[in-house]
C-alpha positions as CSV (number, residue, x, y, z in Angstrom):
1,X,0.0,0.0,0.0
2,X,2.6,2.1,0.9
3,X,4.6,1.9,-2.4
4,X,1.3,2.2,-4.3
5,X,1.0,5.7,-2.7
6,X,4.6,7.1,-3.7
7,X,4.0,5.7,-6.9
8,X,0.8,7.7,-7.5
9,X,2.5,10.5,-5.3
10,X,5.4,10.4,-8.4
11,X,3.2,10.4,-11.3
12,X,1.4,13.7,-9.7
13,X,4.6,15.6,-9.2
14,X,5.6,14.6,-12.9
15,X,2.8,15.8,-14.5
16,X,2.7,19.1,-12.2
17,X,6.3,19.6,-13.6
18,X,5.5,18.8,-17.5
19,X,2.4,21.1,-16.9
20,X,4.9,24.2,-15.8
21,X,7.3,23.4,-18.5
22,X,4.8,23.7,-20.8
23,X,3.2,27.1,-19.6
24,X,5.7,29.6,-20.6
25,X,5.1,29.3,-24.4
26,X,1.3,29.4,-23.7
27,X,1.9,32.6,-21.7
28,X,3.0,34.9,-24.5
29,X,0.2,37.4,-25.4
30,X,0.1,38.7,-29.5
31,X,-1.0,42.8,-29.0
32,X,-3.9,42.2,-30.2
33,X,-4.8,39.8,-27.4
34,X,-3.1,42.3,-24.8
35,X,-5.4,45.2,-25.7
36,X,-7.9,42.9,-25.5
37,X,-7.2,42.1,-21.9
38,X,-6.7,46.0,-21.1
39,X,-10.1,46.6,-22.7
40,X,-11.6,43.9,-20.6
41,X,-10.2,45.4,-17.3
42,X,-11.2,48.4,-18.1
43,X,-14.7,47.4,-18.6
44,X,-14.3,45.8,-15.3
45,X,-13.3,49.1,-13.4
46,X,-16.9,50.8,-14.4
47,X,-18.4,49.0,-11.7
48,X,-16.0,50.4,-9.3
49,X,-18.0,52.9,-7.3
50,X,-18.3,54.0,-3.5
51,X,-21.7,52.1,-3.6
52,X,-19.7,49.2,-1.0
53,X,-19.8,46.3,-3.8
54,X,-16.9,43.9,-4.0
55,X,-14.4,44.2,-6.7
56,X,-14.8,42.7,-9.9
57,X,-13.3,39.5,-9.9
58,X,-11.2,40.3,-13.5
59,X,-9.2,42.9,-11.1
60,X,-8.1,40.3,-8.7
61,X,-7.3,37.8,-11.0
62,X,-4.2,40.2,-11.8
63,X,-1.1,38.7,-12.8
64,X,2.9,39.7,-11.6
65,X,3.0,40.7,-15.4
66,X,2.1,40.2,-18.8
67,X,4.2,38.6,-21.3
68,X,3.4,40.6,-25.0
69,X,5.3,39.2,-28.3
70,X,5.5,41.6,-30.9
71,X,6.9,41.9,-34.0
72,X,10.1,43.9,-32.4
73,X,10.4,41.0,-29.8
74,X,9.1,40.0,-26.7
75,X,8.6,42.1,-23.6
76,X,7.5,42.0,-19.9
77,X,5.1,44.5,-18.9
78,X,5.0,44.9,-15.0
79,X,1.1,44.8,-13.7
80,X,2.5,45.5,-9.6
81,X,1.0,49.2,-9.8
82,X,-2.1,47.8,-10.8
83,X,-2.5,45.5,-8.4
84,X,-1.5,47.6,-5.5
85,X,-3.7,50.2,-6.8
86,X,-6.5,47.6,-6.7
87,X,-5.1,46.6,-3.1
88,X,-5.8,50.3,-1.9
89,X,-9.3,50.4,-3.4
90,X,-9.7,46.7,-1.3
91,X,-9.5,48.9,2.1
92,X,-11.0,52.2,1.1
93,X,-13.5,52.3,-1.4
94,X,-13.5,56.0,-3.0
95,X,-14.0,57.5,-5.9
96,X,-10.3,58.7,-6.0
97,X,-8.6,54.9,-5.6
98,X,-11.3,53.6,-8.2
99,X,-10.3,56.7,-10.6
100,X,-6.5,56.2,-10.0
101,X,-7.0,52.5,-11.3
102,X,-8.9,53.9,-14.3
103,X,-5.9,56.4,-14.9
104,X,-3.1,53.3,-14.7
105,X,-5.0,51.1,-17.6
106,X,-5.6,54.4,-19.6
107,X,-2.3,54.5,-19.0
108,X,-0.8,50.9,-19.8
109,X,-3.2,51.5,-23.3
110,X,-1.4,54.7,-24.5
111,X,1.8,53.0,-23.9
112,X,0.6,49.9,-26.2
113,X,-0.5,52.1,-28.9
114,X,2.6,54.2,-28.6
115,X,4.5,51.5,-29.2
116,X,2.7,50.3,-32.1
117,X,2.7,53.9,-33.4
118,X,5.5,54.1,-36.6
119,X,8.3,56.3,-36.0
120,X,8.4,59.9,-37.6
121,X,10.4,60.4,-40.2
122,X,13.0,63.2,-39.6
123,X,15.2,62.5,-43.1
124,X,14.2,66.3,-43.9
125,X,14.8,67.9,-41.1
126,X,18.4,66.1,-41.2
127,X,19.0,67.2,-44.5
128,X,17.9,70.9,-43.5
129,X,20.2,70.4,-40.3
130,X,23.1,68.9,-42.3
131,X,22.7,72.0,-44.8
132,X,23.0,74.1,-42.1
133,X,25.9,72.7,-40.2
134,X,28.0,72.8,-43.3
135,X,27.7,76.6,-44.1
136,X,30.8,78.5,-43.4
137,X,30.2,80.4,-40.5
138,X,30.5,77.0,-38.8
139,X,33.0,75.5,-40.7
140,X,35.3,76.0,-37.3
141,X,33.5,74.8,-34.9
142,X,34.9,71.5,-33.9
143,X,35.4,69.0,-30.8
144,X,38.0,69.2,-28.3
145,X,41.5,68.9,-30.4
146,X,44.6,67.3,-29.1
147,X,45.0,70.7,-27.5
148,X,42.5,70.6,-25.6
149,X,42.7,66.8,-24.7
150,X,45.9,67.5,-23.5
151,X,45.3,70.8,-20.8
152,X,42.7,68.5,-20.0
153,X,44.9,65.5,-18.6
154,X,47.5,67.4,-17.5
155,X,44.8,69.6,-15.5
156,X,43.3,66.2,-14.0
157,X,47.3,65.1,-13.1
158,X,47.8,68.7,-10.8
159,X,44.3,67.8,-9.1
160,X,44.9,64.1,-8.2
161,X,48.7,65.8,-7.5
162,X,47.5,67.9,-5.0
163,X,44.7,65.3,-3.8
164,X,47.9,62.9,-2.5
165,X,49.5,66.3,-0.9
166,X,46.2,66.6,0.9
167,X,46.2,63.3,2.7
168,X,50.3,63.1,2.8
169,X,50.7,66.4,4.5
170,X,52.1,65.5,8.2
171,X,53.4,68.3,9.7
172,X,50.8,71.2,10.4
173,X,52.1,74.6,10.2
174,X,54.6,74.4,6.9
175,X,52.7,71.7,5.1
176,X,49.2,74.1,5.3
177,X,51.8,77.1,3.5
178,X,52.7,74.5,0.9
179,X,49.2,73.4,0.4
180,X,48.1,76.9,0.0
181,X,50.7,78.4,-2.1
182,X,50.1,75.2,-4.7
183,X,46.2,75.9,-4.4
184,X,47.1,79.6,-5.6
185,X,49.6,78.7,-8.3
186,X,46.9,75.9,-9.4
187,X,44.4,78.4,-9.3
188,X,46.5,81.5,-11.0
189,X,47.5,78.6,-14.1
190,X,43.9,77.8,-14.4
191,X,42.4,81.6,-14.5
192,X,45.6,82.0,-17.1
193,X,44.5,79.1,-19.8
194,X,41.3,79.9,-19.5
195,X,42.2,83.9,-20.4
196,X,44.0,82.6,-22.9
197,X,41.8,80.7,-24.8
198,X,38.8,83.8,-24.3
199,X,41.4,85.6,-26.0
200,X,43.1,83.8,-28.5
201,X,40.7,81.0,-28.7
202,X,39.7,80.1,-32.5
203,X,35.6,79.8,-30.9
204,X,36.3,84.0,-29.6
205,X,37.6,84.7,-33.0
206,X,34.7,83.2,-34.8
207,X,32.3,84.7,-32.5
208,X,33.6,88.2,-32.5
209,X,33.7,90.5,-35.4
210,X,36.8,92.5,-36.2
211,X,35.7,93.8,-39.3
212,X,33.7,96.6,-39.7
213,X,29.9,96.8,-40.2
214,X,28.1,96.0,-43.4
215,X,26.6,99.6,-43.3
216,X,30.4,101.3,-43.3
217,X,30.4,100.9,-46.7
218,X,27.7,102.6,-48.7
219,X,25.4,100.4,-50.8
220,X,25.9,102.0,-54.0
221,X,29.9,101.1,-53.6
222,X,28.6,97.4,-53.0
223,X,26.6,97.9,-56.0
224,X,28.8,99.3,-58.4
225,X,31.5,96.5,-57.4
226,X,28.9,93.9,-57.9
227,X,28.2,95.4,-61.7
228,X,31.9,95.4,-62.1
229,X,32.0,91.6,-61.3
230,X,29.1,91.1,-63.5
231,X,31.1,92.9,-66.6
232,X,33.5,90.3,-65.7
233,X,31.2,87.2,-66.0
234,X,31.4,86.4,-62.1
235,X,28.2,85.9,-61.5
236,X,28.2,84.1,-58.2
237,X,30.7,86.7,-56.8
238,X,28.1,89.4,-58.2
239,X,25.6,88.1,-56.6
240,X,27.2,87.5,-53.3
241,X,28.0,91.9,-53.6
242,X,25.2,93.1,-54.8
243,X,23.4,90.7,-51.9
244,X,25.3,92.8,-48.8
245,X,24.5,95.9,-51.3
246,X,20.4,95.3,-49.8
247,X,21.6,94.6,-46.5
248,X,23.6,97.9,-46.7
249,X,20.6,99.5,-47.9
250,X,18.4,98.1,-45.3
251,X,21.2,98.9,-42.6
252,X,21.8,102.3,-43.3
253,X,17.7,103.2,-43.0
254,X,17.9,102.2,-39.1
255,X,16.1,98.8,-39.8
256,X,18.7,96.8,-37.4
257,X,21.6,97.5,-35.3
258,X,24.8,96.9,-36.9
259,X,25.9,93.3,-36.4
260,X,28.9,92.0,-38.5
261,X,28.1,88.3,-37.0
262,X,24.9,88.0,-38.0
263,X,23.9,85.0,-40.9
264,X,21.9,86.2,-43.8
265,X,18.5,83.8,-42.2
266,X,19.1,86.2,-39.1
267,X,19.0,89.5,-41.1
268,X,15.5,87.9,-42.6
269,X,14.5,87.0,-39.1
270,X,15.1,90.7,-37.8
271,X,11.5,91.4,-40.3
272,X,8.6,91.1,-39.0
273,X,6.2,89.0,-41.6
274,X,4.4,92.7,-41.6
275,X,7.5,94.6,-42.7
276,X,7.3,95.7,-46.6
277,X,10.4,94.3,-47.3
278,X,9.9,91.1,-46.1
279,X,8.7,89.3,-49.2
280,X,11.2,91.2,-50.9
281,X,14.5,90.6,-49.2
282,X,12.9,86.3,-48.5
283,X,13.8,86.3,-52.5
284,X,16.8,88.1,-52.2
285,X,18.3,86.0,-49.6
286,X,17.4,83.0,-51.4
287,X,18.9,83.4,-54.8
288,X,22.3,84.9,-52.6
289,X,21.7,81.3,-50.6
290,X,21.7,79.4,-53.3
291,X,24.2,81.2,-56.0
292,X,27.0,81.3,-52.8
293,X,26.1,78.5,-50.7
294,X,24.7,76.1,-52.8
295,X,27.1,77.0,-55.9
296,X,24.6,76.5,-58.5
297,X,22.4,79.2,-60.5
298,X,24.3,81.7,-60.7
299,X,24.1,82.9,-64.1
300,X,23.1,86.5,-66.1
301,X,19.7,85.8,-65.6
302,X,19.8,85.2,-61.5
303,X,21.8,88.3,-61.5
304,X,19.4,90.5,-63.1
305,X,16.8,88.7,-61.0
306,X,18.7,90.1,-58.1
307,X,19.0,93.4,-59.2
308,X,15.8,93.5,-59.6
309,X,14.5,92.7,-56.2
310,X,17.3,95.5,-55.4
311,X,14.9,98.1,-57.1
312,X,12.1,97.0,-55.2
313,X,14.2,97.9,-52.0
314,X,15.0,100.9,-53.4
315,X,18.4,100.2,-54.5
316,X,18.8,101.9,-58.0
């Protein structure tokens, strides 16, 4: 009788084991089937009220997580704040615990279909960002150089330097007057390489004009050296002169404050979209962009086109 028992006792546990090994593969929920589920619960939680009924059944019958496979791969989703906010509704029925379970599936549902949501495509705001970045006013702006790598590890050697002093100093009085006088000299060579590259730092230089404004020089002299590059079939050049000719122009009547720095999109941006010239100097810039920046249409007819938004400035 006996061995009859741990016999059946046997086949019970192997079957309880098969049955578990089984399970995982069984456990994997499609999205489909996982909205499905959300939508149920959610269902579920209109019967939650402060009316003193028990809790639908569904909202017990939580589990640690769900299991979704997608199309990405498979993930875990975590259900513990949903239960726990079921727990809390368990000893205090409100309207605010039954709400705050709402909020967490609405939740866990904007998530699914976030995920399922395409991503945007950006390829043209790239290319407008890569056009951008490769205009010549940035052409020096770059990451730390060897330079700089090289301040930067001998800085970090004098700090973990006088980190060793710190803890190796022994005797009180003359080691705090050695500590202090390498502080300052630490100090003194940090204030000098950093005056020194505000001052003869390739980032100041690109920063801060040294010429002089656009406006010094009359728009009719950017003009008539713009025809003369014309007569001379260099159209892209002409363009490029007769372009700082309008800002000249524009300059000169007050419109901005002098600014040698500024890129031809920031002189457009200085109009407002009520401003007379604002249609006007939008074609300007574009042609200029386009002849000088882009290096293609620059031609008789694009200068001419130029000179003719010119006279609608007032340029003639």
């Amino acid at each position: 009788m006996t061995a009859r028992r741990i016999y059946i006792l046997a086949c019970l546990l192997i079957a309880s084991v098969s049955c578990r090994a089984q399970s995982p593969a069984g456990d994997a929920l499609t999205t489909a089937e996982y909205r499905a589920e959300l939508d149920r619960l959610s269902s579920a939680t209109q019967q939650l009220d402060s009316s003193g009924r028990p809790t639908p059944q569904p909202l017990h019958d939580l589990p640690q997580s769900w299991h979704v496979r997608t199309d990405r791969g498979e993930f875990e989703v975590s259900a513990e704040g949903l239960r726990r906010d079921v727990h809390r509704y368990d000893e205090e029925e409100n309207i605010a615990n039954a709400t705050a379970i709402r909020a967490r599936l609405q939740s866990l549902r904007g998530n699914l279909d976030g995920f399922e949501k395409p991503p945007a495509d950006v390829s043209a705001q790239r290319a407008d960002l890569n056009s951008i970045l490769a205009r010549p006013e940035f052409r020096d702006v770059h990451g730390p150089n060897w330079l700089d790598r090289l301040k930067e590890r001998l800085l970090a050697f004098l700090m973990r330097a006088l980190g060793r002093l710190f803890r190796a100093v022994a005797i009180p009085t003359v080691g705090k007057i050695f500590v202090y006088g390498l502080m300052v000299v630490a100090v003194l060579a940090l204030a000098y390489l950093v005056y020194r590259n505000i001052v003869w730092g390739t980032d100041f230089r690109a920063v801060t004009p040294t010429d002089l404004p656009i406006s010094a020089k009359e728009w009719a002299v950017w003009l008539a050296e713009a025809r003369a590059r014309a007569s001379e079939g260099e159209w892209r050049d002409a363009i490029h002169l007769a372009y700082w000719a309008g800002i000249s122009f524009l300059e000169r009547q007050g419109t901005w404050n002098p600014d040698r720095a500024r890129t031809p999109r920031e002189y457009l941006s200085l109009l407002s979209s009520s401003s007379e010239h604002r249609e006007t100097l939008t074609a300007l810039t574009r042609v200029f962009e386009l002849a000088w920046y882009g290096k293609r249409g620059a031609s008789e007819r694009t200068f001419a086109q130029t000179l003719q938004e010119l006279e609608k400035l007032g340029c003639h």
